[in-house]
Backbone as JSON, one array per atom type, in Angstrom:
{
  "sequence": "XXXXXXXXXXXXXXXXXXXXXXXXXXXXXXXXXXXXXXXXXXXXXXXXXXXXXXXXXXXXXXXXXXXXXXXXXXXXXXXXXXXXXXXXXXXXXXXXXXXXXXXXXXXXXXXXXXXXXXXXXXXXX",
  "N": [[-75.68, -14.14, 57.56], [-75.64, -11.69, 55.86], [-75.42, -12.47, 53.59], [-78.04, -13.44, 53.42], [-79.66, -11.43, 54.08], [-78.93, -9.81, 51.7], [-79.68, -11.66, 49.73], [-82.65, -12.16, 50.05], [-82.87, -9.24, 49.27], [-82.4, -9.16, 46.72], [-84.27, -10.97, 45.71], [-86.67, -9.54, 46.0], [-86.31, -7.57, 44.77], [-86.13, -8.65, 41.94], [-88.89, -10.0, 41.98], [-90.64, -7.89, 41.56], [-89.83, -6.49, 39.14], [-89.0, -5.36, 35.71], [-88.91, -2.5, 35.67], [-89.21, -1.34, 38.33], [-88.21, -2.7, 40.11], [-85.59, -3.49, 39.93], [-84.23, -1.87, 38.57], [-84.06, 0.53, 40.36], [-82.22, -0.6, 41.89], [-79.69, -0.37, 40.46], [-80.04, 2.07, 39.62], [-79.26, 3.21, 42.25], [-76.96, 1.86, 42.97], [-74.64, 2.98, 41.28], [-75.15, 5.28, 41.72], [-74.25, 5.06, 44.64], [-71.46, 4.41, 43.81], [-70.51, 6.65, 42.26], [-70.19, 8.24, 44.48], [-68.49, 7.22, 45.99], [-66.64, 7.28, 44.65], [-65.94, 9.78, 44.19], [-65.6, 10.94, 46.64], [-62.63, 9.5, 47.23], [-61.63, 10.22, 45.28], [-61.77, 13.47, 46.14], [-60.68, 13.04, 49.1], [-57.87, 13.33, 49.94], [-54.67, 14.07, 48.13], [-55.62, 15.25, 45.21], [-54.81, 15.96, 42.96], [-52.6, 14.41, 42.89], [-54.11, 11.96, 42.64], [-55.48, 12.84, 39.81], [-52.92, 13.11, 37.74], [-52.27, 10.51, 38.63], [-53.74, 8.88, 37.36], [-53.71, 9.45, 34.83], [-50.99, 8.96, 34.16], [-51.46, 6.41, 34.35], [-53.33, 5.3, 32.45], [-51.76, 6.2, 29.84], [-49.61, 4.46, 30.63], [-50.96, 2.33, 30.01], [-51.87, 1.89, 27.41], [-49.5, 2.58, 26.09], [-47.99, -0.41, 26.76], [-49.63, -1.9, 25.85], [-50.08, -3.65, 23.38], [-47.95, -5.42, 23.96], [-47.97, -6.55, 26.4], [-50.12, -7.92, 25.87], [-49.66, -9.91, 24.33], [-47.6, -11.17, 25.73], [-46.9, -14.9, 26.23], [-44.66, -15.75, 27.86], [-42.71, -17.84, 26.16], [-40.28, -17.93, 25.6], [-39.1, -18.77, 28.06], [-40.22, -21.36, 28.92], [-38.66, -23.59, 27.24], [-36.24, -22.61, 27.8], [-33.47, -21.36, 30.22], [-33.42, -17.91, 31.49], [-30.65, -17.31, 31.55], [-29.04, -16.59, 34.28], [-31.19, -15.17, 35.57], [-32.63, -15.72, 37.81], [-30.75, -15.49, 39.65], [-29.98, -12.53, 39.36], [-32.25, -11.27, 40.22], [-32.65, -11.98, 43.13], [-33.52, -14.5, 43.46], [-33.96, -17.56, 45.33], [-33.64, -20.56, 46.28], [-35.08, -22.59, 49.06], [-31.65, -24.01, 50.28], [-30.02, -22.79, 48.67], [-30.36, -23.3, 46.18], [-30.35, -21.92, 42.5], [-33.52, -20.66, 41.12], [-34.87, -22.34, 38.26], [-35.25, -20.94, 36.06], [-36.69, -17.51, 35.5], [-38.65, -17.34, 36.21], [-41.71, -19.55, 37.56], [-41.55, -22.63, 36.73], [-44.37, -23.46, 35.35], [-45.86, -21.43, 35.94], [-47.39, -19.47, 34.29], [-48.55, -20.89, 32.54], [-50.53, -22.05, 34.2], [-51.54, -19.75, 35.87], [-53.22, -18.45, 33.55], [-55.11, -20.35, 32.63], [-56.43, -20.29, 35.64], [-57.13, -17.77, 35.2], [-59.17, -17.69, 32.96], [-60.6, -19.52, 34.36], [-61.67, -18.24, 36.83], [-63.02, -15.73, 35.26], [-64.91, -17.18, 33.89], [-66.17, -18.06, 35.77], [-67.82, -16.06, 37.0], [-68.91, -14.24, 35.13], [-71.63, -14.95, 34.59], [-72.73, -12.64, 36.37], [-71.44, -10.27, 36.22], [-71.98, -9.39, 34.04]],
  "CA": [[-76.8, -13.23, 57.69], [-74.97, -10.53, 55.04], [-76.07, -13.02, 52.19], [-79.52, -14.06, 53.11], [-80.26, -10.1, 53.32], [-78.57, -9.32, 49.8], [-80.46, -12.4, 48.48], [-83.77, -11.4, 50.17], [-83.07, -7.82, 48.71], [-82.38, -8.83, 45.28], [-85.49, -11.66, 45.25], [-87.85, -8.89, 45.79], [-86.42, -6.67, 43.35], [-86.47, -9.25, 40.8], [-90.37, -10.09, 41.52], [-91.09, -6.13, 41.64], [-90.11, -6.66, 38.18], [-87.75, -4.68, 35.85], [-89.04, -0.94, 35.61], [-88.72, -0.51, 39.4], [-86.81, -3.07, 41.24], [-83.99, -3.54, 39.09], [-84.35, 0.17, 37.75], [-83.82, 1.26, 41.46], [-81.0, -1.07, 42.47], [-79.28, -0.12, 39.75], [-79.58, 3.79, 39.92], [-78.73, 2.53, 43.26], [-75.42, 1.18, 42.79], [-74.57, 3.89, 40.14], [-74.99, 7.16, 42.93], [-73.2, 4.7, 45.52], [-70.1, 4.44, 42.91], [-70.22, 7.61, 42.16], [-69.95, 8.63, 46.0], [-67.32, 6.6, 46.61], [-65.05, 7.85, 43.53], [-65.71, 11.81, 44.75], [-64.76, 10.73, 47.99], [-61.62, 9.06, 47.09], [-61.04, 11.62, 44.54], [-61.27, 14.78, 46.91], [-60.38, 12.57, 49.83], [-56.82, 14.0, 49.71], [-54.46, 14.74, 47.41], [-56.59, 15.58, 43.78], [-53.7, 16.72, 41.94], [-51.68, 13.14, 42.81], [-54.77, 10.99, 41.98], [-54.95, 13.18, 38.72], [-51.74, 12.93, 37.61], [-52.09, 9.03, 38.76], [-55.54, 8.17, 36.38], [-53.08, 9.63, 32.97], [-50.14, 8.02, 33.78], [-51.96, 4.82, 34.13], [-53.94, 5.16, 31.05], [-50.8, 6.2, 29.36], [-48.95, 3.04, 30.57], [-51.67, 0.63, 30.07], [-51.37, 2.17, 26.08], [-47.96, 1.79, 25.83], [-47.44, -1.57, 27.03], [-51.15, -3.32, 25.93], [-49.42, -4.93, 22.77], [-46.79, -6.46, 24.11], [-48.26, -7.53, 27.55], [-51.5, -8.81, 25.47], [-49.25, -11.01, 23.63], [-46.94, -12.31, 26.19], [-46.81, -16.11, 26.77], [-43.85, -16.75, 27.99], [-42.79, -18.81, 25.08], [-38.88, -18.45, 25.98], [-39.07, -19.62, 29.38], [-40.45, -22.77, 28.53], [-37.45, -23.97, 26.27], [-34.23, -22.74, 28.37], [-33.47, -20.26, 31.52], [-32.66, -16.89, 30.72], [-29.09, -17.23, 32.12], [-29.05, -16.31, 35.36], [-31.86, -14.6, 35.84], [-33.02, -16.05, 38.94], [-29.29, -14.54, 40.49], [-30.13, -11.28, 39.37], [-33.18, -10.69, 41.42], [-32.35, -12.6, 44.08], [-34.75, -15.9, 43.74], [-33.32, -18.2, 45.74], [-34.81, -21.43, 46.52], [-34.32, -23.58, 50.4], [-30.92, -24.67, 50.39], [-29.19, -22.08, 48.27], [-30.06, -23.19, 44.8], [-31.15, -21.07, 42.11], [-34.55, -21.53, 40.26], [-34.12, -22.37, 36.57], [-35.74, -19.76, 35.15], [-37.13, -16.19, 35.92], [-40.29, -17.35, 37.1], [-41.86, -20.64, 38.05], [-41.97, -23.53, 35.3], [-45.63, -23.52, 35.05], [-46.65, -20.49, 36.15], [-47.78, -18.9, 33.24], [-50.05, -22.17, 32.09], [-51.44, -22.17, 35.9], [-52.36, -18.42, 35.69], [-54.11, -18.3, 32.79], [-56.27, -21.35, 33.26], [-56.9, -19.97, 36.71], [-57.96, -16.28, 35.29], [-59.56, -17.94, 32.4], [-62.02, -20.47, 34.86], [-62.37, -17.35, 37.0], [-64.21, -14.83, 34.35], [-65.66, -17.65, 33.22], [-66.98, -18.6, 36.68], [-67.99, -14.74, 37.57], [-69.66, -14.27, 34.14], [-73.05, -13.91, 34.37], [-72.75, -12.0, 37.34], [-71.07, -9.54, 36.19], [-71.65, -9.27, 32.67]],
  "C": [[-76.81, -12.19, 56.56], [-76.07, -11.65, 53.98], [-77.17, -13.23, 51.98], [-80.15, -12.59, 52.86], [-79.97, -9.89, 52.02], [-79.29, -10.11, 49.05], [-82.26, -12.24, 48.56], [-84.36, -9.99, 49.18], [-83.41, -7.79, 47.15], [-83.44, -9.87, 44.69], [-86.67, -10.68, 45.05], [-87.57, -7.47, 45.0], [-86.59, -7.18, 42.2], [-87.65, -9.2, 40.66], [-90.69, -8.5, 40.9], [-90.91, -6.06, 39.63], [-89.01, -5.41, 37.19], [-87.58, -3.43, 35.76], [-88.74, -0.2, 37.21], [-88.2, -1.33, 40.49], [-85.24, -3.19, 40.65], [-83.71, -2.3, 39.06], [-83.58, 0.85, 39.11], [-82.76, 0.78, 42.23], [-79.98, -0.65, 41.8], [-78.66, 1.27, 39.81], [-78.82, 3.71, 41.46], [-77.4, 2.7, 43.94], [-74.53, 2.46, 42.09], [-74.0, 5.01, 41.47], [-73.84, 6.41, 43.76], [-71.84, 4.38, 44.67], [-69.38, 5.63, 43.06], [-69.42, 8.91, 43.7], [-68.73, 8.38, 46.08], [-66.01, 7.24, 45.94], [-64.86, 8.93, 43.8], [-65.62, 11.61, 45.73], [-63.25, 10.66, 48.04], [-60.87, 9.67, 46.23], [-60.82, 12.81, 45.73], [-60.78, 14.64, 48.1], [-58.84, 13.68, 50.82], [-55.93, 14.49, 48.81], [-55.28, 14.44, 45.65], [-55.42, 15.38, 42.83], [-52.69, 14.93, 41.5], [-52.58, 11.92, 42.33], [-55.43, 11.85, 40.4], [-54.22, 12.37, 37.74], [-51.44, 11.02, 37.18], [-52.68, 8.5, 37.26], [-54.03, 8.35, 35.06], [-51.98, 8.89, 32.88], [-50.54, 6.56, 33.85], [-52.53, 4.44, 32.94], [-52.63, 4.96, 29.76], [-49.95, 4.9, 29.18], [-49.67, 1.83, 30.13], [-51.75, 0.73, 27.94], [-50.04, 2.1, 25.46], [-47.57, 0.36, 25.45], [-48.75, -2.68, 26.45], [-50.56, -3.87, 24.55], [-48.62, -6.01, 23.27], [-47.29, -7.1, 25.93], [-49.46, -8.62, 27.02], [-51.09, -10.22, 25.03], [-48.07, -11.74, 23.99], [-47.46, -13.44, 26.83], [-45.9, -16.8, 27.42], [-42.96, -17.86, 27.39], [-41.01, -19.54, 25.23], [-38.75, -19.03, 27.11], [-39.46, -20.63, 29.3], [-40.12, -23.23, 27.8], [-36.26, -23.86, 27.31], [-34.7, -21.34, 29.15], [-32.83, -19.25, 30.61], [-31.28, -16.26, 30.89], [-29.03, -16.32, 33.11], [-30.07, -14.72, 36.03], [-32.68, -14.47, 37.33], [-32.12, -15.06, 40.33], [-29.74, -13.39, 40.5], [-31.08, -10.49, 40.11], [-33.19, -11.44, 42.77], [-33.4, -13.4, 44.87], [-34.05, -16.62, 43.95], [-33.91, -19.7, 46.21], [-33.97, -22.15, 48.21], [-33.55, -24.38, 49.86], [-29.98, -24.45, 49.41], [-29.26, -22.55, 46.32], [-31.19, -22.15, 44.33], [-32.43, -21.37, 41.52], [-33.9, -21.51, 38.48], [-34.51, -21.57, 35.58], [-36.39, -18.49, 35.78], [-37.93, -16.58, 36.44], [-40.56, -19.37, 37.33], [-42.09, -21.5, 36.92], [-43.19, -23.1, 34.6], [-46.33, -22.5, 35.05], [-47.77, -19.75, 35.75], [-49.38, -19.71, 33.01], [-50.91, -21.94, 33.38], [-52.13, -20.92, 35.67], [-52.8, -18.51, 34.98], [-55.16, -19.0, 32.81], [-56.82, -21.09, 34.58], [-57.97, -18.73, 36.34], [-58.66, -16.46, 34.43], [-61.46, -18.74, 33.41], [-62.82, -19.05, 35.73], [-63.55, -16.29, 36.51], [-64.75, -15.38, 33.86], [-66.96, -18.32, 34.55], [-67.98, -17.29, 36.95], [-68.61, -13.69, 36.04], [-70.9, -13.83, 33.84], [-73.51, -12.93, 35.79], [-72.51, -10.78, 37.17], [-71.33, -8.76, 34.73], [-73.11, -9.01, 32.2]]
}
């Protein structure tokens, strides 16, 4: 029922045409964002979601070379000697795995987050 209204809603903003149905879903969306973020901002603590926003920015500057440009490249050659032990990945029936993470993993995720933004595309974009 949720979808046939949202697709109802957004057929007759399309006809309406794009100065005032789009125009108005839009501003729309925009105020209801905005709501939500000064909610969740003054919600409770300010000071700790502050604080939060810079050190995140901060970290995501730090680390965006070197996460942009990991592949994984050693893990798919040889284990990183007992890496699995060290965090305590264990597999049914007491063995360890052979490497930090899952063989494939890497290849799987990316082709997954790759078909995703490519599925969710013009939707969003």
């Amino acid at each position: 029922m949720l979808i046939w209204a949202i697709t109802i809603f957004a057929t007759a903003s399309t006809v309406s045409g794009t100065h005032l149905g789009i125009r108005r879903i839009s501003e729309f969306c925009f105020l209801l964002g905005m709501l939500i973020m000064l909610v969740v901002l003054f919600y409770r603590n300010t000071f700790y979601i502050l604080n939060l926003y810079v050190q995140s920015i901060g970290f995501y500057f730090q680390w965006i070379i070197q996460l942009g440009f990991h592949c994984d490249a050693f893990e798919q050659e040889i284990s990183s000697g007992g890496g699995a032990a060290d965090r305590n990945r264990i597999l049914k029936g007491g063995d360890y795995e052979t490497s930090d993470g899952p063989m494939d993993w890497m290849d799987n995720w990316t082709v997954f987050y790759w078909g995703w933004w490519i599925a969710w595309c013009p939707l969003v974009g």
